[in-house]
C-alpha positions as CSV (number, residue, x, y, z in Angstrom):
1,X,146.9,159.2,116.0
2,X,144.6,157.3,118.8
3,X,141.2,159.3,117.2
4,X,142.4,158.3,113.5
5,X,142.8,154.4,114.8
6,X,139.7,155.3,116.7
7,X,138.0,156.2,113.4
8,X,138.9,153.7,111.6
9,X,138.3,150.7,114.0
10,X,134.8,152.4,114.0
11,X,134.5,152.1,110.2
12,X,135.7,148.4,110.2
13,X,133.3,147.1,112.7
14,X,130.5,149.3,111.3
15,X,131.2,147.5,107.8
16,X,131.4,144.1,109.7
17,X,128.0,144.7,111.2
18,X,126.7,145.6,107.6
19,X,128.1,142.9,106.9
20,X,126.5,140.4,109.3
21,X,122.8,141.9,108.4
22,X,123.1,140.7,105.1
23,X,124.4,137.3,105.8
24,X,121.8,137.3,108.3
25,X,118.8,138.3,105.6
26,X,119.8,135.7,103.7
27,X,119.5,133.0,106.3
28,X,116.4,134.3,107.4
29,X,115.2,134.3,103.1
30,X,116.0,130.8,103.2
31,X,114.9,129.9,106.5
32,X,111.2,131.2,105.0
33,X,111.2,128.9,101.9
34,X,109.2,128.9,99.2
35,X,108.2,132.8,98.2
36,X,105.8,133.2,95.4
37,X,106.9,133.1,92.1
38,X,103.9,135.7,90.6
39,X,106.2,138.3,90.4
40,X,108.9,136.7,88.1
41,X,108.6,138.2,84.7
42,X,110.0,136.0,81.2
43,X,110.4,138.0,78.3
44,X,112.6,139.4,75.7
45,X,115.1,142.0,76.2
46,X,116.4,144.1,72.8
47,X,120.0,144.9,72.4
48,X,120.8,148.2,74.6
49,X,123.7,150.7,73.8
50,X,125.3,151.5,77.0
51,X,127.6,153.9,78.3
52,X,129.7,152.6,81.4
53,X,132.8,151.8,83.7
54,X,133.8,148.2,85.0
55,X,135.6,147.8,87.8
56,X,136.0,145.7,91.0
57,X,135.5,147.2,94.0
58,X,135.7,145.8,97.3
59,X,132.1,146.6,98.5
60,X,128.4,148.6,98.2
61,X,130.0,151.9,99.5
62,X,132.5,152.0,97.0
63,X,130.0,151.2,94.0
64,X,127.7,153.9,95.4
65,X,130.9,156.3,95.2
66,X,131.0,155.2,91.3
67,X,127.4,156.0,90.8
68,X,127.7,158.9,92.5
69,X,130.3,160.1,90.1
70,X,128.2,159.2,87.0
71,X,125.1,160.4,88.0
72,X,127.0,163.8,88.9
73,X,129.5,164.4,85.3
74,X,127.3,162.0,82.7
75,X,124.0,164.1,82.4
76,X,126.4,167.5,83.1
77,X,128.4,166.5,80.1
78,X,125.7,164.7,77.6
79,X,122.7,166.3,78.7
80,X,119.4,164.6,80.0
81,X,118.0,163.5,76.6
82,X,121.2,161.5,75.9
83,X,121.0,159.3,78.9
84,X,118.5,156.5,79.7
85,X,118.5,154.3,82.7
86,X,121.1,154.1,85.3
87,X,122.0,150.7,85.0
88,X,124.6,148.0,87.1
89,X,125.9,144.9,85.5
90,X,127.5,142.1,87.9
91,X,129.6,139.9,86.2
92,X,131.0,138.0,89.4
93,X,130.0,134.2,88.6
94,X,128.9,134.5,92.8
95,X,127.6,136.8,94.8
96,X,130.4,138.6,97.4
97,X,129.6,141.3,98.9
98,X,133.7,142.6,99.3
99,X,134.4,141.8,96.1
100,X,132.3,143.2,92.9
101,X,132.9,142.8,89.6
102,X,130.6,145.1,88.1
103,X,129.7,147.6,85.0
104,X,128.0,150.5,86.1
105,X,126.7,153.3,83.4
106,X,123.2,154.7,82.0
107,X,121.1,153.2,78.7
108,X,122.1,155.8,75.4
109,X,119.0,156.9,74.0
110,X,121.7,159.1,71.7
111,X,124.8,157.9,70.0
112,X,128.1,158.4,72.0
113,X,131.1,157.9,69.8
114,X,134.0,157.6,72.0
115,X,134.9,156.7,75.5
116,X,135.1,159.8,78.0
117,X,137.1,160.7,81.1
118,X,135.3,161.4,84.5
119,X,136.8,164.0,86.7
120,X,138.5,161.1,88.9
121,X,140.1,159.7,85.8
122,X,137.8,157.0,85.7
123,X,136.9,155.9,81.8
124,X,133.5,155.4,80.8
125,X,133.0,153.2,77.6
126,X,130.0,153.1,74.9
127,X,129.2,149.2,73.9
128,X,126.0,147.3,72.6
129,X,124.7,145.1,75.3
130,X,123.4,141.7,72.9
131,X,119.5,141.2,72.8
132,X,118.3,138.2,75.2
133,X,115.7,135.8,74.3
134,X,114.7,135.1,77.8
135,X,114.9,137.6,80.1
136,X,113.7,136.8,84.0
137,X,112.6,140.1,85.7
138,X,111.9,140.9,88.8
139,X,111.5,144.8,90.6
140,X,112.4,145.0,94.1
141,X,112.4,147.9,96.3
142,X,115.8,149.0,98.5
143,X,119.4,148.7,98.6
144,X,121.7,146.0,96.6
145,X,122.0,144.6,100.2
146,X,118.5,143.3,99.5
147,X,118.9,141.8,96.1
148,X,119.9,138.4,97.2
149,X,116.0,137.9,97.8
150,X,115.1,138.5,94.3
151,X,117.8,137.1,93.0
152,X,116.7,133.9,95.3
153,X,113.1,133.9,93.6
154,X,114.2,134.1,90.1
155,X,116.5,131.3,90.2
156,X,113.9,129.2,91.6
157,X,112.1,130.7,89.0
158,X,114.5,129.1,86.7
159,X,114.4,125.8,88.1
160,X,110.8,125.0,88.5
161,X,110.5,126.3,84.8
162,X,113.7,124.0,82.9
163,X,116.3,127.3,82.9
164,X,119.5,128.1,83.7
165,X,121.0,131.2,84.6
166,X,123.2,132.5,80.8
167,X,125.3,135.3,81.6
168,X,125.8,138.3,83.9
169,X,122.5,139.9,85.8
170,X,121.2,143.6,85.2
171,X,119.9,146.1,88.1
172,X,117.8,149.0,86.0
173,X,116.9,151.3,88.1
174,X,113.3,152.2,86.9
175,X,113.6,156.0,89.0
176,X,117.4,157.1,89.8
177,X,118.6,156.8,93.2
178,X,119.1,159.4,95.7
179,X,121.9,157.5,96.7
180,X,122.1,159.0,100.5
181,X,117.9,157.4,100.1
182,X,119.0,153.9,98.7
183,X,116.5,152.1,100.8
184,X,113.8,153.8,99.0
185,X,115.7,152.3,95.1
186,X,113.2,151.0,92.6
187,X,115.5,148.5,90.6
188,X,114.5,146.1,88.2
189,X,116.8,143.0,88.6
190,X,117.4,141.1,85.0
191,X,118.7,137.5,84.5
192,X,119.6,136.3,81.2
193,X,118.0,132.5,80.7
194,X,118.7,129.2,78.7
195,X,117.2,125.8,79.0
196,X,119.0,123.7,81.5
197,X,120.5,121.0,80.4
198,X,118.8,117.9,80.8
């Protein structure tokens, strides 16, 4: 009983200090001020079919066990061709990093008809993601830890241009993860824009 309460104090302060690194990025991101905007990409998105889950979880770990999952049964049981990007879809009106409401899945480059079951009962759905007028893009390298940077840069993005952020952001990853290699993610972050109200 003592090693199991061993373990999982371990695991708790372990997540705590994961924790405290990304609270600490962020301060440091806003600390530094004013990044360059170069990077930030405006353009339009076409409608997508997708095939996905949503769920909230209460942190990274558990979305990487999601991915996991997909990226193990959904090529097995549609084949390669079938499946574009592995994609993550944050509907959470804030960031919280215990507490992710999120729609994780791949593009369809082939039509998929119904929803299927994944070995942990999980359901994944097909839908048709709408087209967006303006789409803010950015690609960052490394974990979700590090979005809040990006994210950062395109909302002042936003600002200095007259937009506001329209709806829930995108993560496509451009190569799929090695998800025990995260840190080494190419992920292009998407935010849906409208003109801010004036």
């Amino acid at each position: 009983m003592l090693l199991m309460r061993r373990a999982q104090a371990e695991q708790a302060v372990a997540a705590e200090a994961d924790r405290l690194r990304q609270i600490e990025a962020r301060i440091a991101q806003l600390d530094a001020g004013g990044a360059p905007l170069d990077d930030v990409v405006l353009r339009a998105e076409p409608a997508r079919r997708l095939l996905a889950v949503r769920e909230r979880l209460p942190s990274f770990a558990a979305a990487r066990g999601v991915l996991a999952e997909l990226i193990a049964a959904l090529p097995a049981g549609l084949g390669e061709a079938a499946l574009g990007e592995l994609v993550g879809i944050a509907h959470s009106p804030e960031f919280e990093p215990d507490d992710l409401d999120v729609e994780l899945g791949f593009y369809l480059r082939a039509e998929v008809a119904a929803p299927m079951q994944l070995p942990s009962g999980r359901v994944v759905s097909p839908s048709l993601l709408p087209a967006v007028a303006k789409m803010a893009t950015c690609v960052r390298l490394g974990p979700p830890e590090q979005a809040h940077a990006v994210t950062a840069r395109i909302g002042e993005f936003a600002e200095r241009h007259g937009y506001c952020l329209a709806g829930p952001a995108r993560e496509v990853f451009l190569k799929r993860p090695q998800l025990d290699r995260m840190a080494e993610s190419v992920v292009e972050m998407q935010f849906p824009l409208a003109p801010a109200a004036t």
